[in-house]
SERO-4910 file (N, C-alpha, C, O; in steps of 0.05 Angstrom, whole numbers):
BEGIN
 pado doro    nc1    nc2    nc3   cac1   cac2   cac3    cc1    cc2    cc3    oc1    oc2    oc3
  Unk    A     17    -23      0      0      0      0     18     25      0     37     25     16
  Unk    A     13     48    -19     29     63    -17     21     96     -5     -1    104      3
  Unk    A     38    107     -5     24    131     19     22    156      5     40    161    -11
  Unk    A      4    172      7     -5    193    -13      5    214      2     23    228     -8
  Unk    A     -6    220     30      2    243     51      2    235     77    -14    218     86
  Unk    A     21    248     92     15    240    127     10    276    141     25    296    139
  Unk    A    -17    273    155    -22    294    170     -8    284    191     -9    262    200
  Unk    A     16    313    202     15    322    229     11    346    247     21    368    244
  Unk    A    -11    332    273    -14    360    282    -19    350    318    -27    328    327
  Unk    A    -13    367    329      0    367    349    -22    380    378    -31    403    378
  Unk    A    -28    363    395    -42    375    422    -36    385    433    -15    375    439
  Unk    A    -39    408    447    -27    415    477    -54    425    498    -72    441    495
  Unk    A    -46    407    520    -73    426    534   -101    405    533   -120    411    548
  Unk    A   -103    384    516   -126    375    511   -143    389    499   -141    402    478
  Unk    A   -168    383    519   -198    402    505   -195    429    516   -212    444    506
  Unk    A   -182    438    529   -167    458    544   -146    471    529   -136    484    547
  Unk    A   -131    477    505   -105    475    492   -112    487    470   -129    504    466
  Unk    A    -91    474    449    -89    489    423    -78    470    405    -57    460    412
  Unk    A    -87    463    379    -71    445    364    -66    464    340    -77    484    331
  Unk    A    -38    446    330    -26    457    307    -19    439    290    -17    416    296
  Unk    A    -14    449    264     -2    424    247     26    438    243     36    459    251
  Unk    A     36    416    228     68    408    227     76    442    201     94    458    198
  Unk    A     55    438    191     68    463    167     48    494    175     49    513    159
  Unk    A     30    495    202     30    509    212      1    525    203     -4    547    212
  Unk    A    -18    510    183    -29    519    167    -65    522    186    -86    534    183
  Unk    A    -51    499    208    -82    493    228    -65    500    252    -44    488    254
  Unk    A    -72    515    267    -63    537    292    -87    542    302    -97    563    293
  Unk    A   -100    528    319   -129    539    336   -124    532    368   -110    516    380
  Unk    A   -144    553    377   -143    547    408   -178    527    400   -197    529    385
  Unk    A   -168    504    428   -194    484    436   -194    494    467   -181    503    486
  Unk    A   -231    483    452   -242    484    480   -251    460    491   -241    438    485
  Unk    A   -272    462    508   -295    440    516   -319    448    504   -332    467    512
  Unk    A   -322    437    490   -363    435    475   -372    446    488   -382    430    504
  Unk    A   -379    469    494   -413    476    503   -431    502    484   -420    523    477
  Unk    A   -458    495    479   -473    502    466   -474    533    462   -498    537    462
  Unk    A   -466    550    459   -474    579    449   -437    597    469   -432    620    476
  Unk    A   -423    575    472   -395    580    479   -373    586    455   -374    571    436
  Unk    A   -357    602    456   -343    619    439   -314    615    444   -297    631    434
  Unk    A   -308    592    460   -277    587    473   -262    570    456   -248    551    462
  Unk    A   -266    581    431   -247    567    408   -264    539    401   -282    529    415
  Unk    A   -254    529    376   -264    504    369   -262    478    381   -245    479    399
  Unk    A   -272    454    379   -270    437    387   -266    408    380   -270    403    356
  Unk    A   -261    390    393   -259    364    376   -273    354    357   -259    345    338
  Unk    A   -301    351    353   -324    356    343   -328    368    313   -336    361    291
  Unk    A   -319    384    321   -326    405    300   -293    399    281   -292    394    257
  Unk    A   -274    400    296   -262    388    278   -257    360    252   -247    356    230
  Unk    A   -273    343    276   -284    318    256   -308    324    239   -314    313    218
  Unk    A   -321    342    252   -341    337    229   -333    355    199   -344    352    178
  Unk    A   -313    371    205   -297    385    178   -283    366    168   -281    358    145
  Unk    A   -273    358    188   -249    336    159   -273    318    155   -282    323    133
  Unk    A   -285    304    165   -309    285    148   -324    292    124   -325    284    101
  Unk    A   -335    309    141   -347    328    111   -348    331     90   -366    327     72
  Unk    A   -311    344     92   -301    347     71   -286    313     54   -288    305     31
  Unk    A   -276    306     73   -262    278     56   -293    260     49   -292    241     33
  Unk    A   -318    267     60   -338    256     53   -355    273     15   -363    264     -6
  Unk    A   -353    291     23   -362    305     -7   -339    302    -21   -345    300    -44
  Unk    A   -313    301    -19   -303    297    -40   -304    262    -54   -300    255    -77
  Unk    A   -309    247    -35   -319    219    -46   -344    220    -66   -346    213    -89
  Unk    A   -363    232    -50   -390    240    -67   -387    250    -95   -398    239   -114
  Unk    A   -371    276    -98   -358    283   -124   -344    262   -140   -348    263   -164
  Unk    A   -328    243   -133   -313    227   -146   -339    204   -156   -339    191   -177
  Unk    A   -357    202   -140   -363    184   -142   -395    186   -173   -405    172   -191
  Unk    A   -396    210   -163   -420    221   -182   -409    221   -204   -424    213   -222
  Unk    A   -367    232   -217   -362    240   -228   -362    220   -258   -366    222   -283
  Unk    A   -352    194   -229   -352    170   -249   -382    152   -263   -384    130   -274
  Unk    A   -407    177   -255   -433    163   -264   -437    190   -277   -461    194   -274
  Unk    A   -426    213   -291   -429    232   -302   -449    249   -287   -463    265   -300
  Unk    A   -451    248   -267   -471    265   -254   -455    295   -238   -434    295   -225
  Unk    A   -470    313   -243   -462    339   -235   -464    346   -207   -486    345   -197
  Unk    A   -443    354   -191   -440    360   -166   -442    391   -155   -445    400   -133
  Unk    A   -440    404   -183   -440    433   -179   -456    451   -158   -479    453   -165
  Unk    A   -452    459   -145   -460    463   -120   -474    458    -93   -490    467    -77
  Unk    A   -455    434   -101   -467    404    -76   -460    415    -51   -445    434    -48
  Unk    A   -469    404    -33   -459    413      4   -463    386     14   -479    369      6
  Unk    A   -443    382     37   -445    358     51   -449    376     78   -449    400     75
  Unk    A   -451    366    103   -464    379    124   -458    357    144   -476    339    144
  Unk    A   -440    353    160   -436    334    183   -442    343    207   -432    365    212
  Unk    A   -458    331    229   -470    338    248   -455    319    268   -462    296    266
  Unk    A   -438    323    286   -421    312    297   -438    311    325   -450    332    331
  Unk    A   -441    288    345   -461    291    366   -433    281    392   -415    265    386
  Unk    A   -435    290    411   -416    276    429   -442    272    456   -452    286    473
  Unk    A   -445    245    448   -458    227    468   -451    217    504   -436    199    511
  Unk    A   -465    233    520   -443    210    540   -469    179    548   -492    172    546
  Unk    A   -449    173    556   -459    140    557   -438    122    579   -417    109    577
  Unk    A   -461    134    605   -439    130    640   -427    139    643   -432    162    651
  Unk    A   -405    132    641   -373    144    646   -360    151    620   -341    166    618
  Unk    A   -371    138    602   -352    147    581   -372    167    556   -391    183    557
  Unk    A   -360    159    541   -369    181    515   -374    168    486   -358    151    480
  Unk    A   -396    174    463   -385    165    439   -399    184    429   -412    200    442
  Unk    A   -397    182    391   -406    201    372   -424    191    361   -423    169    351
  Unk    A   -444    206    360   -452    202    326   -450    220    307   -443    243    313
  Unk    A   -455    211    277   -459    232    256   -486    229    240   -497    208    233
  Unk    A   -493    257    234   -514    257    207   -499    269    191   -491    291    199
  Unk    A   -495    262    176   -481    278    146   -512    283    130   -532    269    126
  Unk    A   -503    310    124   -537    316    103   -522    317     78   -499    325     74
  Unk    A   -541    308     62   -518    322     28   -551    325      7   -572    314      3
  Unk    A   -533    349     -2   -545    361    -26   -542    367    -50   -529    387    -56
  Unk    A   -554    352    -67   -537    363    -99   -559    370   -114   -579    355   -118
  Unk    A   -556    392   -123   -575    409   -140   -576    387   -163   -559    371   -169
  Unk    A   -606    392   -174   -619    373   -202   -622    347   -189   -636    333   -203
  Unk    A   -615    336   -167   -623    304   -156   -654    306   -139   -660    325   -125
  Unk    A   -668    288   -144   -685    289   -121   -667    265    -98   -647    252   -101
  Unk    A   -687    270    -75   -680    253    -52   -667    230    -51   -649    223    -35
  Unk    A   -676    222    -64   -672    195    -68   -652    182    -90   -643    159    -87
  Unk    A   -642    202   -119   -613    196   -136   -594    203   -106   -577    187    -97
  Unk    A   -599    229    -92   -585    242    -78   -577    223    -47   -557    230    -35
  Unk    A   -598    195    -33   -582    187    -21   -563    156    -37   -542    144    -33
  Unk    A   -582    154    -50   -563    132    -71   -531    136    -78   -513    119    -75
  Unk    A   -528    171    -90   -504    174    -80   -492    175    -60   -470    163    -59
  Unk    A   -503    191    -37   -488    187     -9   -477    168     -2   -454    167      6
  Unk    A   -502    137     -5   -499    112     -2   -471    104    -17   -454     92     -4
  Unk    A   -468    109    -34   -443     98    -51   -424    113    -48   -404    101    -52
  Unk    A   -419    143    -40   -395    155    -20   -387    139     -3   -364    131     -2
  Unk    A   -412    131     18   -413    125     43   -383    102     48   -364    105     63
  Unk    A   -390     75     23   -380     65     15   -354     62     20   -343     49     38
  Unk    A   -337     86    -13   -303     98     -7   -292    114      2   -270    123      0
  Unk    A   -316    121     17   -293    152     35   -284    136     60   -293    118     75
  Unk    A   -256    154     58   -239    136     67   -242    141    112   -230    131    130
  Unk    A   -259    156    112   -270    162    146   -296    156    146   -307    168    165
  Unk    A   -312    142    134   -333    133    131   -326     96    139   -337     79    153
  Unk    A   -301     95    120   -285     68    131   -277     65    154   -284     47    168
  Unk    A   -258     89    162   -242     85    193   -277     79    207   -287     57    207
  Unk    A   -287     95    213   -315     90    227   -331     74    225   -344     73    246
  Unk    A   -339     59    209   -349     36    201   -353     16    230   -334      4    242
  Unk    A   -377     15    237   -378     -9    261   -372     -3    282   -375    -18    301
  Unk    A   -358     38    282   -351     42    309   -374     64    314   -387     63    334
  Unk    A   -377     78    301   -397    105    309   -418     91    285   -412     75    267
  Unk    A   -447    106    295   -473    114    281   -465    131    253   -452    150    262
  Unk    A   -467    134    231   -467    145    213   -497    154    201   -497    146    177
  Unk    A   -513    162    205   -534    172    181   -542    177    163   -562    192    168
  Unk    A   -541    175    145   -545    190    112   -571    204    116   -590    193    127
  Unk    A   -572    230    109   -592    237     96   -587    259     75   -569    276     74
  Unk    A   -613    254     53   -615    277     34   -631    292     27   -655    287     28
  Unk    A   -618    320     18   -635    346     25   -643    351     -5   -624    344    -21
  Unk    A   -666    363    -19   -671    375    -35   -655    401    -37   -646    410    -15
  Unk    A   -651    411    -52   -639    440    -52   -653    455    -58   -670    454    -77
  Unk    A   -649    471    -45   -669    505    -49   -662    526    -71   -639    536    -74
  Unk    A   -682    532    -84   -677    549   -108   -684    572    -98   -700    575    -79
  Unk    A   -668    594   -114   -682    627    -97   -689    637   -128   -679    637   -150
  Unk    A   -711    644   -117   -735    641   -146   -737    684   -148   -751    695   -165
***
């Protein structure tokens, strides 16, 4: 297997702290999750960006190879941090939307993102994943 890229990025502090990457490009202060709190970003929200994104860009690849148009598609990950006793887990709803699909071309694709994106894999069997699909709104 051969290696395309290696992210590094670096904790300090925990949910308390600040992470960075290696070429300096992700520099944020973390917080602890709470609802209408402004104390920098958080774990969460970080996964649900890189998912997101490594998730719509599967969706694009994947439409691309059924000639279907992605042009102003949105993926939308809803990252949930569950507690459960003592400990903790996630779920996600990923919403996705691709203009000209109804509901249903639109979770067929998701479904088949779902598939090769490659954090859809790491997760697989460990967290809840959701699909759902949104019509898109026209401004008339």
């Amino acid at each position: 297997m051969g290696t395309d890229y290696t992210a590094q990025v670096t904790s300090r502090g925990g949910r308390d702290g600040f992470v960075r990457s290696s070429d300096g490009q992700l520099d944020l202060k973390v917080g602890t999750p709470k609802e209408g709190e402004k104390e920098g970003t958080n774990p969460e929200q970080l996964f649900a960006a890189a998912y997101s994104t490594c998730f719509h860009s599967a969706l694009k690849s994947v439409a691309a190879s059924k000639k279907i148009s992605t042009e102003n598609s949105e993926v939308t990950a809803k990252v949930t941090l569950h507690k459960d006793g003592d400990s903790y887990h996630l779920s996600v709803q990923m919403e996705v939307t691709v203009p000209g699909l109804d509901q249903d071309q639109t979770l067929k694709l998701a479904e088949a993102a779902h598939q090769v994106c490659p954090y859809s894999k790491a997760t697989r069997n460990n967290i809840e994943v959701e699909l759902q699909a949104r019509t898109a709104v026209t401004n008339k």
